[in-house]
C-alpha positions, 0 to 999 in steps of 0.5 A, spaced: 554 507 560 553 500 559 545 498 557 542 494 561 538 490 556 540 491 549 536 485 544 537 484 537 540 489 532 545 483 529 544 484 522 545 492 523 552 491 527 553 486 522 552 491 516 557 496 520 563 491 522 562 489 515 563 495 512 568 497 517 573 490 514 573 493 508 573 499 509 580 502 504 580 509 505 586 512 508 584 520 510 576 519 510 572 516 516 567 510 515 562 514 517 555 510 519 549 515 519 543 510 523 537 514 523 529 513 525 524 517 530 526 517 536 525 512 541 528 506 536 534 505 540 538 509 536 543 511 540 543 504 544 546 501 538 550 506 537 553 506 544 553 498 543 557 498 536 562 504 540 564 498 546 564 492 541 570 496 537 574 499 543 573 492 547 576 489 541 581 495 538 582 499 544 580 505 540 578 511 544 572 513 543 569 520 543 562 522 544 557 528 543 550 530 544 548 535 539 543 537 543 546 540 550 549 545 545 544 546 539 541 554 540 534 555 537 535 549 533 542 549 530 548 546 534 554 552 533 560 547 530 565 551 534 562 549 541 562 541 538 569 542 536 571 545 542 567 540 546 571 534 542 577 538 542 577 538 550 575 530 550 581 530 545 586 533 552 587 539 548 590 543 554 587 550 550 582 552 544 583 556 538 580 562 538 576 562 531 572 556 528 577 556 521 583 554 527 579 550 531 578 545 525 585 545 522 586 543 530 582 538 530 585 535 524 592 536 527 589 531 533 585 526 530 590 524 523 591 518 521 589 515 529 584 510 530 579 512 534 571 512 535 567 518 534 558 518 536 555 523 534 548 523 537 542 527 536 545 530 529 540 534 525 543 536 519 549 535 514 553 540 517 553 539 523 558 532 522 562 534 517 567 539 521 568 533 526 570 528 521 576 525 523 582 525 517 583 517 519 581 511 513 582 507 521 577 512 525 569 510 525 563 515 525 556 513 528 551 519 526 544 518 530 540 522 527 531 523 525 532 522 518 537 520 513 543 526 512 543 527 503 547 532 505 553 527 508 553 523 501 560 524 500 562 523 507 557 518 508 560 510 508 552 507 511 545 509 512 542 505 516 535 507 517 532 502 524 526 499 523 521 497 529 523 490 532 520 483 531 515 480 534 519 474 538 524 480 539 520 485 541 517 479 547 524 477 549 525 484 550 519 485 555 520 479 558 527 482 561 524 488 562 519 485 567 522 479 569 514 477 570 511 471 571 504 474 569 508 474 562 509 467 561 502 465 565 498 468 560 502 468 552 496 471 549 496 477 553 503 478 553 503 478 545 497 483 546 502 488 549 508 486 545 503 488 539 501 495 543 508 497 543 509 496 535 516 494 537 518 501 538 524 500 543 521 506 548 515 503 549 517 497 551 520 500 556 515 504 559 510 497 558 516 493 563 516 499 567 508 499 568 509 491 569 514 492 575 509 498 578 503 494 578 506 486 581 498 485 582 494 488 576 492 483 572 495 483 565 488 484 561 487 491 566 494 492 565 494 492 557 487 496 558 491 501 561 498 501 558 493 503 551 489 508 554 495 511 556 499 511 549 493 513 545 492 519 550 498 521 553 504 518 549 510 514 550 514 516 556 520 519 554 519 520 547 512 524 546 516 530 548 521 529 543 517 527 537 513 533 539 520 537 538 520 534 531 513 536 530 515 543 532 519 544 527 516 542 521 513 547 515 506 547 516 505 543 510 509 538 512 506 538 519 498 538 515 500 532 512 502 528 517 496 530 521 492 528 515 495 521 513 495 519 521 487 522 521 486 516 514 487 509 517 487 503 512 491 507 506 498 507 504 500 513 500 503 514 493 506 521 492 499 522 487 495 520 492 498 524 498 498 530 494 491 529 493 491 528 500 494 535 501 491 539 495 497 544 495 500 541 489 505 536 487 510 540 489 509 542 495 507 536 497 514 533 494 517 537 500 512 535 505 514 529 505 522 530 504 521 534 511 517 528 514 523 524 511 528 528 513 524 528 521 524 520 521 517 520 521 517 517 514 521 513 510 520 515 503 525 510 499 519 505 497 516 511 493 524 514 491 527 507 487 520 504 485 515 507 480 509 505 484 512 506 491 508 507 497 509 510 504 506 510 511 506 513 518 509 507 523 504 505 528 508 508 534 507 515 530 499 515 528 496 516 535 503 521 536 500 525 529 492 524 531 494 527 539 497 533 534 490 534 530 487 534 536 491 540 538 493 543 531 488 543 527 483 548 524 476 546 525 474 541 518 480 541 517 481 533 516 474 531 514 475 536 508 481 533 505 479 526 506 472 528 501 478 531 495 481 525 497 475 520 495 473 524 490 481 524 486 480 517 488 473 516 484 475 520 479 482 516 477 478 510 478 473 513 473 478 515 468 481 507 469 475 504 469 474 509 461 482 507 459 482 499 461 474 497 459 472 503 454 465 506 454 460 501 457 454 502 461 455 508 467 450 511 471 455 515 475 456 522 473 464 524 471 467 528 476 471 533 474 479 535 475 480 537 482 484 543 484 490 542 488 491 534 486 492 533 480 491 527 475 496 521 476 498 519 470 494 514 465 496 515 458 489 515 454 489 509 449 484 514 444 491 518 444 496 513 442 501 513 435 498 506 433 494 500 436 500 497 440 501 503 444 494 503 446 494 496 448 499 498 452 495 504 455 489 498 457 493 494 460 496 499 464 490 502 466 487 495 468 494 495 472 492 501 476 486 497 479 489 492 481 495 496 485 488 501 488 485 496 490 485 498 497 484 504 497 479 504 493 475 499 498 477 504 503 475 510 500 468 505 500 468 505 507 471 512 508 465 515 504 459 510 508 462 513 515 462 520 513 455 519 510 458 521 503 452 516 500 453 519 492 461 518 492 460 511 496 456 508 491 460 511 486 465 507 487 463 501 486 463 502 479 470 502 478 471 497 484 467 492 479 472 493 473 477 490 478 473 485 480 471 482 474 478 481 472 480 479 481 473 476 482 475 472 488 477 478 492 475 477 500 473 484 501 469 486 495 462 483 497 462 487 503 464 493 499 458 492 493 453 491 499 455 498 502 455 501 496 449 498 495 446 500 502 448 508 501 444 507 493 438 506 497 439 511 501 439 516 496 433 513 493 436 513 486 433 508 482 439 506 478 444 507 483 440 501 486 439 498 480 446 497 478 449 496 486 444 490 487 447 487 480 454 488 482 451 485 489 448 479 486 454 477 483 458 478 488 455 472 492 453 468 487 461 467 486 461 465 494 456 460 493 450 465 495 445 463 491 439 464 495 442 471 498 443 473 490 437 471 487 433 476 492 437 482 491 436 481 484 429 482 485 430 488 488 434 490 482 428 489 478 423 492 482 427 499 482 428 497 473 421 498 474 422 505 476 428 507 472 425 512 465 426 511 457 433 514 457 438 508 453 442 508 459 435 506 463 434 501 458 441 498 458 439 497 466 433 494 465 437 489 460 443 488 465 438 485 470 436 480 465 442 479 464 445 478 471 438 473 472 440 469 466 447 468 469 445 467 476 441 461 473 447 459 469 450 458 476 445 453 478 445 449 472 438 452 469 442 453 461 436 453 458 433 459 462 438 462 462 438 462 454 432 465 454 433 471 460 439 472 455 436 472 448 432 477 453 437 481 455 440 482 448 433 483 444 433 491 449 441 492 447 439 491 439 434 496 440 437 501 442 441 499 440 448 499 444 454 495 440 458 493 446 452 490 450 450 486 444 457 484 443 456 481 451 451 478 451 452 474 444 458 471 448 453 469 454 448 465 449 455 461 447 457 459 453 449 457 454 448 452 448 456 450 450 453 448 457 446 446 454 451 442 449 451 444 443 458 445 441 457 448 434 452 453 436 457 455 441 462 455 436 458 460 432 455 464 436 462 465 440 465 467 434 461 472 432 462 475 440 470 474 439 470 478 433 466 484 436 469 484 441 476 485 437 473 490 433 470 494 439 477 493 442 475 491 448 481 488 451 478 484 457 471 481 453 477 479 447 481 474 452 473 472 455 470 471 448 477 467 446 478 462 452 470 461 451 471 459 443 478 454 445 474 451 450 466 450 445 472 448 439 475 443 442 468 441 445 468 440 437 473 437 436 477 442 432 484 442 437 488 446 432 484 452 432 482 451 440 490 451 442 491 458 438 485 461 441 487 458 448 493 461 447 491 468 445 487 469 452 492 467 457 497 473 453 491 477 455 490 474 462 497 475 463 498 482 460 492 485 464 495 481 470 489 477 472 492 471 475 485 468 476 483 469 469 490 466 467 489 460 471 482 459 467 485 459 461 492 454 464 485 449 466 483 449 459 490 448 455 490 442 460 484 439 458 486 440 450 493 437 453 489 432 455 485 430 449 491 430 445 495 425 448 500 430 452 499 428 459 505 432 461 503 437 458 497 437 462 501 437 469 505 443 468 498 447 467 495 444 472 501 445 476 501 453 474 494 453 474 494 451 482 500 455 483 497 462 482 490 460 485 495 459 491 497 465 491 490 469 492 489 464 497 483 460 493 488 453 492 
């Protein structure tokens, strides 16, 4: 039957009569295998691709629906034999399935012919149905990709959602609604609620012509009620089907991943989601695949690969949840997963920045989600490899990002206020390397919101540090400044311990860098040689070390190259010695720039060199761009306009990749 309204999908049929043109084999179909949840347009395309090739060959086509003989979910291979063999004018049927095939074989050999397949659900079921024709074609419409057909497999096509544009031309033919055209933003409104499923746009163009005088606004209140509660016409009861059929973990997992909004999955992270175990949580998601209602290629080719729910299939997952699943039973998985999460943070906060001042306690390993794998620099053969081990667990940072703030979020909303502020502390590692991130101010200042919550001094102390940082970098000095005296005002509640005293030093700190923001050097040196004097005493190595570099760079402002100079050596070298790899690039970029304020260019260049190395190893762009500013400025005082232009050029390039061009 021909398909009323059939938009888009060029570049699939292109992919098949492509394919189909180059196709050599003399006794094997090409076969195409075009897969995705139900409501794709699946069999649309396929029915399309059918006509297309009979209108221009005249080659029969044969077509068979699996599920009008499938019994208790499995299509018995006799009955589609028998089914094509009469479409074929088999005048009578062998008796035996053996029989069957080696008639088949005898009627469709060598002959050019179309052969769809619709609604396959394994491998098995096609390949008594392959013709030994190089000259016939074979559509497979099934869920999910069929491993199992490799052999027999020419294509895989898996069907993404529709385009935006595509998804509105659809609807507008559909509809054929002046109301659509009269008001552009809604009709993209209802575009967006069907995600570019075709199923849905359907059912959107069916309500349209059902309610000629509902206006759009209403109409689209409506039509996402409707979705959200009872699903999209004609496909909920299949998707519902799939679900059925799903291993109890796959359909756990599924709910799951539907009931955590704003994360994408790796296969640690959705193992931890599930808490039964890499293994099992390896075959939940290959079921899912299997289904259609994952596409895990992402997590297959790419080492860092991510998959998630497509967005016409997480209210189908949630309606699920609210029929299927046992009491607590979300709400538990997302605490072990928030708490794996702090606790790889932990960990690559330990292997990218060594031990530095913490005031959360070190969660311990979870039981059904196991460690994701980050080498431990302490272990390593040689001083190379633990390098390596730093940089990948700064990497890791960068990569979780998201999860990491969306676990913040997810900790506030479930009332988790330890795990909340606990968070923050591995997000402030990323920041420091990424400090322009949009997300990262709201994210310190709900931390710091379930920090006073709990009541815990250094909790406070150290969530309003983090606080004040983050907006004086976004120019909010003033909003910064009274932060920071809530920081000081819980100091003075903090103990004797070293970590309380390492406390009251960072707010020293952070109020001496907060007066460098606002140009006032010379009391910054003072909160500085402040902050310094309380870690000598207890003494801590790592925060003398910083605070060392932090008096260079103020008599560097206050415009004394050469006690910069020195004083930044002196922070250079500790910060090597302490194998502290992010402060050794910071300490590096501060003494090029004190020594070509001194006019020693050669050893600035060298020093300039070194930090941008480090900048790109750990794969902070910002950080980078720093160092590309600083070797235009020594390109410049040299005489090499040139090469002063290519780093700016670069320079302005990564920032505009973060969007701060």
């Amino acid at each position: 039957m021909e398909i009323a309204h059939f938009v888009d999908r060029e570049d699939e049929g292109a992919q098949i009569f492509d394919g189909l043109e180059q196709w050599a084999a003399r006794e094997r179909p090409f076969c195409v295998v075009l897969w995705g949840a139900a409501g794709l347009g699946r069999t649309e395309l396929a029915l399309k691709v059918a006509r297309t090739l009979n209108a221009r060959t005249e080659a029969p086509v044969l077509m068979a629906d699996l599920d009008r003989i499938r019994l208790r979910g499995v299509a018995d291979p006799g009955d589609a034999l028998g089914h094509m063999l009469t479409s074929l004018g088999a005048e009578a049927l062998e008796p035996d399935f053996d029989a069957r095939c080696r008639q088949y074989r005898r009627l469709t050999a060598g002959r050019r012919m179309i052969v769809l397949l619709d609604n396959v659900h394994y491998a098995s079921e096609v390949a008594p149905l392959l013709p030994p024709s190089g000259d016939a074609l074979v559509i497979v419409v099934s869920r999910g990709p069929l491993p199992d057909l490799a052999d027999g497999t020419a294509l895989e096509i898996p069907l993404p959602p529709l385009p935006e544009p595509v998804a509105l031309e659809l609807l507008g033919l559909l509809a054929r609604d002046r109301r659509l055209t009269a008001d552009p933003e809604a009709a993209r409104e209802l575009a967006q609620l069907c995600s570019g499923l075709p199923a849905a746009l359907w059912t959107a163009g069916a309500w349209l012509r059902r309610n000629p005088l509902v206006p759009l606004p209403r109409l689209l209140a409506e039509l996402a009620v409707q979705f959200r509660e009872k699903g999209i016409t004609g496909v909920e009861t299949m998707w519902d089907e799939t679900y059925a059929e799903l291993a109890p973990s796959a359909a756990l997992l599924y709910r799951l991943m539907a009931g955590t909004p704003e994360i994408s999955w790796t296969r640690d992270s959705a193992a931890a989601l599930l808490g039964r175990g890499e293994e099992a949580c390896d075959d939940a998601l290959q079921e899912l695949n299997r289904a259609g209602f994952l596409d895990i290629r992402d997590l297959v080719q790419t080492e860092d690969g991510r998959v998630g729910l497509p967005e016409w299939l997480d209210d189908h997952a949630r309606r699920r949840a609210r029929l299927d699943a046992s009491e607590g039973e979300l709400e538990a998985a997302q605490y072990r997963f928030v708490r794996w999460v702090l606790r790889q943070g932990q960990r690559a906060d330990r292997f990218a920045a060594g031990g530095r001042l913490t005031v959360a306690d070190e969660v311990l390993p979870i039981e059904g989600a196991p460690d994701t794998f980050l080498p431990d620099p302490g272990e390593a053969a040689d001083e190379e490899t633990a390098g390596e081990h730093k940089v990948r667990a700064a990497r890791w940072f960068y990569q979780e990002r998201h999860t990491l703030f969306a676990c913040v979020r997810l900790a506030c909303a479930r009332g988790w206020d330890d795990e909340a502020w606990m968070l923050s502390e591995p997000v402030w590692t990323f920041f420091l390397d990424h400090p322009h991130q949009s997300d990262v101010t709201d994210v310190f200042r709900s931390a710091n919101e379930a920090a006073v919550r709990t009541g815990n001094a250094a909790a406070i102390v150290r969530t309003c540090s983090q606080l004040a940082r983050a907006l004086w970098q976004s120019d909010r000095t003033d909003e910064a400044d009274e932060v920071l005296r809530r920081a000081a005002a819980a100091a003075r509640l903090l103990g004797a311990s070293d970590r309380d005293a390492k406390l009251r030093a960072s707010v020293a700190e952070f109020r001496g860098t907060l007066n460098g923001v606002r140009g006032d050097w010379a009391t910054a040196a003072g909160d500085f040689e402040e902050s310094r004097d309380l870690h000598r005493a207890i003494p801590n190595p790592y925060g003398e070390m910083l605070l060392t570099y932090r008096l260079g760079q103020a008599r560097a402002a206050l415009g004394e190259p050469e006690a910069a100079v020195s004083l930044l050596t002196r922070a250079h070298d500790m910060a090597r010695e302490q194998e502290r790899v992010r402060m050794t690039g910071r300490t590096a970029l501060a003494l090029g720039e004190a020594l070509r304020t001194a006019g020693r260019t050669a050893d600035a260049r060298e020093l300039l060199g070194f930090a941008l190395g480090i900048s790109r190893a750990r794969g902070s762009d910002v950080a980078a761009a720093g160092v590309l500013d600083a070797l235009a400025l020594l390109a410049d005082g040299e005489g090499r306009p040139e090469e002063a232009a290519e780093h700016r050029s670069e320079a302005e390039s990564l920032r505009r990749s973060h969007g701060l061009a």
